[in-house]
N, C-alpha and C positions, 0 to 999 in steps of 0.2 A: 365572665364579669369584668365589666371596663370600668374603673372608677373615673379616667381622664376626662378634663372638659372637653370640648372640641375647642379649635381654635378662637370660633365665634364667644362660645360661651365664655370664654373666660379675656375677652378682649371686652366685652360685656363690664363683667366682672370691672375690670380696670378703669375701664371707664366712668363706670357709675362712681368707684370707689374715689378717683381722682378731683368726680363734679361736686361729689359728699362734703370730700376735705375742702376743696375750694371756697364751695361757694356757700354749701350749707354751713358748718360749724362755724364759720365765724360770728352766724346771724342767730344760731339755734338759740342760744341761752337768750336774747335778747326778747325774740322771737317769745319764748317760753313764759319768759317775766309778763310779759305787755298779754299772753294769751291773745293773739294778733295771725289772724291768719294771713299768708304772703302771697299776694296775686300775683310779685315777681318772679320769686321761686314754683311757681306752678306754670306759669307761662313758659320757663327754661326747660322745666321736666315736660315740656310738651313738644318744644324744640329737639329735645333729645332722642324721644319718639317715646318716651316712656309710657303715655296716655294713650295705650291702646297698640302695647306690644305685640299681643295674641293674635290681633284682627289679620283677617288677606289686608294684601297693602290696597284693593280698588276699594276698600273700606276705610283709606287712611292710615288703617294699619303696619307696622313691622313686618307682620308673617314671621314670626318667631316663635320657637317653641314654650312648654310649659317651665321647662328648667331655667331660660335664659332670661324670662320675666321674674319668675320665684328667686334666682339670683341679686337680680336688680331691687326685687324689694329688701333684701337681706343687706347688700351692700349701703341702701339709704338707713336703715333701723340701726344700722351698725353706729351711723353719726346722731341720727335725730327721728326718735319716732313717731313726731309728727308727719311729717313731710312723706314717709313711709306708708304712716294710715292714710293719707290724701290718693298715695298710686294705688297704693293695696284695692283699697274699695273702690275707686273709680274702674279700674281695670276687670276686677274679681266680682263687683255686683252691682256696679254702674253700667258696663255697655255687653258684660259678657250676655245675662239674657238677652236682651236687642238682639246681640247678633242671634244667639242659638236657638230665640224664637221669635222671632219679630219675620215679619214678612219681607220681601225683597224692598219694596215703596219704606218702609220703615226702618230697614237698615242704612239704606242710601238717605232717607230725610236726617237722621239721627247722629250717624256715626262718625261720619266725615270731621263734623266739626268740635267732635268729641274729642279727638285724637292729637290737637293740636296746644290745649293747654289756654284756649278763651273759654269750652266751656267744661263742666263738670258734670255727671251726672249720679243719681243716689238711688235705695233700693229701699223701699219703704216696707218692713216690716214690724220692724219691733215698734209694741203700744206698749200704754202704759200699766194697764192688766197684759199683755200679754207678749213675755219675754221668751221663756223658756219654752213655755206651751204655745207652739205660734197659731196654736189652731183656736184658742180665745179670741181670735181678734174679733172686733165688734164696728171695726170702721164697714160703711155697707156701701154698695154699687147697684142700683137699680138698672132695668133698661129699657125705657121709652122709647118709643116710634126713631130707634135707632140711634137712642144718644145715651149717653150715662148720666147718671147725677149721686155722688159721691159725697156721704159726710164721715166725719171721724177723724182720729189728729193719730197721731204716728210719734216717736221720742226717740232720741240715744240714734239720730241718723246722719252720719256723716256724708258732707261735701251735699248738706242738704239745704243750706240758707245765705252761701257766699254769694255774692254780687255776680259770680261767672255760674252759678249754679242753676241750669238750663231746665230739669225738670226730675222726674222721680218715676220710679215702677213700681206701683201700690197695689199690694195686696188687700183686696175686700168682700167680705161674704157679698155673693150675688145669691142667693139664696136658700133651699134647704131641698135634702131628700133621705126621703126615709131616718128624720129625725138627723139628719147629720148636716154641717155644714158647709156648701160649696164656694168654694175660693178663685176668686178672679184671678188674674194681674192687669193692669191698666197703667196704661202712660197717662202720664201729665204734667204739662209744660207750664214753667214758670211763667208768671205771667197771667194766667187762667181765672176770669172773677171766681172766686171764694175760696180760693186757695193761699194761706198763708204759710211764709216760709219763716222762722222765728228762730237766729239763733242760740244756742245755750252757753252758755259763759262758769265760770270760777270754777273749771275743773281741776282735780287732781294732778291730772295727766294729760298727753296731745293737747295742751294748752295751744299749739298753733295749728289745729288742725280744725275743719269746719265740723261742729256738731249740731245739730237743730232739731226741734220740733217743728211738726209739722200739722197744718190743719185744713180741713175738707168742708166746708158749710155751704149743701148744694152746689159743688165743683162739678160742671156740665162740659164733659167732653164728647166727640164726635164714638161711635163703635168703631171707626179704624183705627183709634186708639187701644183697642183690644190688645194684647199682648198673648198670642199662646190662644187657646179656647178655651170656651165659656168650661168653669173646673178644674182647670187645669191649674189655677194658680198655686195651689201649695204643692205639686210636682215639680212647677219650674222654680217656686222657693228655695226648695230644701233642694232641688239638683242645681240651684247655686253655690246654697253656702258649701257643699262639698268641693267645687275649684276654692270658694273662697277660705275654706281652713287649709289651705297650702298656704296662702299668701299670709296669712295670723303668724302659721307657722315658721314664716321665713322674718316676720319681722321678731318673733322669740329668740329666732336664734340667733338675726345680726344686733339685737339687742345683745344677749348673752356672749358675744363673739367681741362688742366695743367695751361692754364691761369687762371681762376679763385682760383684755389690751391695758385699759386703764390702771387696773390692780397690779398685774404683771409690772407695768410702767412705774406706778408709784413704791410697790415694792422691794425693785432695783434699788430706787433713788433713796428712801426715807429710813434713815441709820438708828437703828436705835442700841443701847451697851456696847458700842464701836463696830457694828457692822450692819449690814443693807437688813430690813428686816426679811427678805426673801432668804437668808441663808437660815433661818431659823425653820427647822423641821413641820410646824406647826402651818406655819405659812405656806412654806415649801409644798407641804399634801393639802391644801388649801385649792394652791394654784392648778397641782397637778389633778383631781378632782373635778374643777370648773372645764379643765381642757380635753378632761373625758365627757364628760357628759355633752357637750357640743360637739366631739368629734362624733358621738353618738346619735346626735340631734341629726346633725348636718346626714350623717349616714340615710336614716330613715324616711327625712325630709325629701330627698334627694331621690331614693326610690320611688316613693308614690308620688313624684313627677313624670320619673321612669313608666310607671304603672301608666298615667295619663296619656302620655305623649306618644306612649306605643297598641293606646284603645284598649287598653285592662281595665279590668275592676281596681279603683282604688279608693272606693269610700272606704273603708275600714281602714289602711294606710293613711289615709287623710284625715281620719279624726285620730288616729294615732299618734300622726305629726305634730295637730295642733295643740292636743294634748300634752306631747312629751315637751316641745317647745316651748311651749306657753309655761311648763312648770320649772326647766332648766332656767329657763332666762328669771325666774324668781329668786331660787335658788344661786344662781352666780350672780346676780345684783345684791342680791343680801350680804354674800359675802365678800364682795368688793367692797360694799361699802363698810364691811366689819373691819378689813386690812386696812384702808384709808383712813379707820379711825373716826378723830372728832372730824376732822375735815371733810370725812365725807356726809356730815349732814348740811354742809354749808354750800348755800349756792354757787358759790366760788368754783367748785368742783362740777364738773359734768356728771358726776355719778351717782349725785341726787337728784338730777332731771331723770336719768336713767332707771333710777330704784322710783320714781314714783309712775312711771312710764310703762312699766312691764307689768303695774297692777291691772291692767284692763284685760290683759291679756286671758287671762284666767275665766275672764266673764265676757266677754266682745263674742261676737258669730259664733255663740255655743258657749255655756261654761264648761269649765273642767268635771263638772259633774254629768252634763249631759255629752260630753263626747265620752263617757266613762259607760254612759248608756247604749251610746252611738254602736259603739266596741262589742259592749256584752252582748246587742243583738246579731252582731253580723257574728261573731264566735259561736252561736246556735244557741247561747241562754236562753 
């Protein structure tokens, strides 16, 4: 067992964590107020290579492994989890299907210009009856004398209606057998008549991150836009979101990893009865608490990359991750912001962008109840 990064990975690390502090915090809370997505800041994380770390490089891509991307989203979430959920998804269920099922002609049209941070692209699943059950869906894909034509609208889809946001891979009954419903995936490019990109405003949380509805009214695209084969579409769904609950996973924990930073921080500083409140016992197992649980996050996280990067099974690691993540990083926001007090319900503080930030987490690409599903079946319930 080697716990060490490699050198890469962790020159990674620094780096990301360097461009975070630089460029992002300064702008994040601003950023967060205004709910103002940043064409700037995604044009830089594009520069960086961030948009499409996974890919071979004749794809535009990095060619870098599962850990050194998973890293990179922990180190942005750690400052701003906006800007996190922009790489997260774009990376994890933006171009990964393309690549993993898209044809040669369709990785080459698609991918190039995905990786540089002009365009974006999103993953059309979740409707508005059908979250959790992805197999409601009800948006439908016909196919005529070689074309599609596509109605239905799609919700809660990020990096789905920014001005850079190039098109979408939408899930749609093509039609039935033996009483059961068969699921496409289909590309479709912005731009497309009757396709509308619309986006949603006065969130909670990722206040600067692109979310949108989206909608299909007779969308006629060509069958090369196919995606995968006819059926296959809730195969290549669901063997998404399993890369993509690593990436959930990694922004829980660099969430939970800049809260605790913050607390510890404030701690030190904030004296109450003539001393730091961090020497008070109370506190003290507070802090020490938050720094187990993400030593333990990060542990498990860490592995079912491990599992990935070396062709293991790691769905059951992977809903594990996003699971334990997603719930630490609730838990150490909550109690950051109990140490910090009044102060920490005031915008003033970073760690009520934070505490309201780590609420999606729980419910985004799987809730914490259906990875709890995810789990029981692969244990043999």
């Amino acid at each position: 067992m080697n716990f060490e990064l490699t050198q890469e990975q962790q020159l990674i690390r620094d780096t990301v964590r360097e461009f975070a502090e630089r460029e992002i915090k300064p702008v994040a809370r601003e950023l967060d107020e205004r709910g103002e997505f940043s064409y700037e800041l995604t044009k830089r994380l594009g520069e960086m290579g961030l948009l499409g770390m996974a890919l071979p490089e004749r794809y535009g891509g990095q060619g870098l492994d599962t850990m050194s991307y998973i890293i990179a989203v922990e180190e942005l979430a750690r400052v701003d989890g906006s800007q996190a959920a922009t790489v997260a998804a774009h990376n994890s269920l933006g171009i990964a299907p393309l690549y993993e099922f898209g044809t040669e002609e369709q990785r080459m049209k698609y991918l190039p210009d995905l990786c540089t941070g002009e365009g974006l692209w999103s993953f059309g699943l979740t409707e508005a009856g059908a979250g959790s059950d992805s197999r409601g869906s009800k948006t439908t894909a016909v196919l005529n004398d070689d074309q599609w034509t596509i109605n239905g609208s799609k919700i809660f889809i990020t990096n789905g209606a920014s001005k850079i946001s190039k098109g979408c891979t939408v899930q749609a009954v093509s039609g039935e057998e033996d009483g059961r419903k068969i699921f496409t995936t289909i590309i479709v490019e912005a731009g497309t008549p009757g396709f509308k990109q619309v986006p949603m405003h006065n969130k909670m949380m990722w206040r600067a991150s692109d979310t949108s509805e989206l909608y299909f009214d007779d969308v006629k695209v060509p069958n090369e836009n196919l995606l995968g084969k006819i059926g296959q579409g809730s195969h290549i769904m669901l063997h998404t979101l399993d890369g993509g609950r690593l990436s959930i996973g990694a922004m829980g924990l660099g969430l939970a990893q800049g809260a605790f930073e913050m607390a510890l921080a404030y701690a030190k500083e904030r004296k109450q009865f003539g001393k730091p409140i961090s020497k008070f016992q109370i506190n003290a197992f507070k802090l020490a608490d938050m720094a187990l649980k993400i030593e333990l996050a990060r542990n498990l996280l860490y592995k079912a990359c491990w599992l990935k990067d070396t062709g293991k099974p790691y769905a059951k690691e992977a809903a594990m991750s996003k699971l334990y993540c997603s719930e630490i990083a609730k838990e150490v926001a909550d109690e950051a912001v109990q140490i910090h007090g009044g102060y920490g319900l005031m915008k003033d503080y970073d760690i009520e962008r934070f505490y309201r930030d780590q609420r999606l987490l729980q419910i985004g690409e799987g809730t914490s109840e259906i990875q709890r599903l995810v789990i029981s079946r692969q244990i043999g319930c």
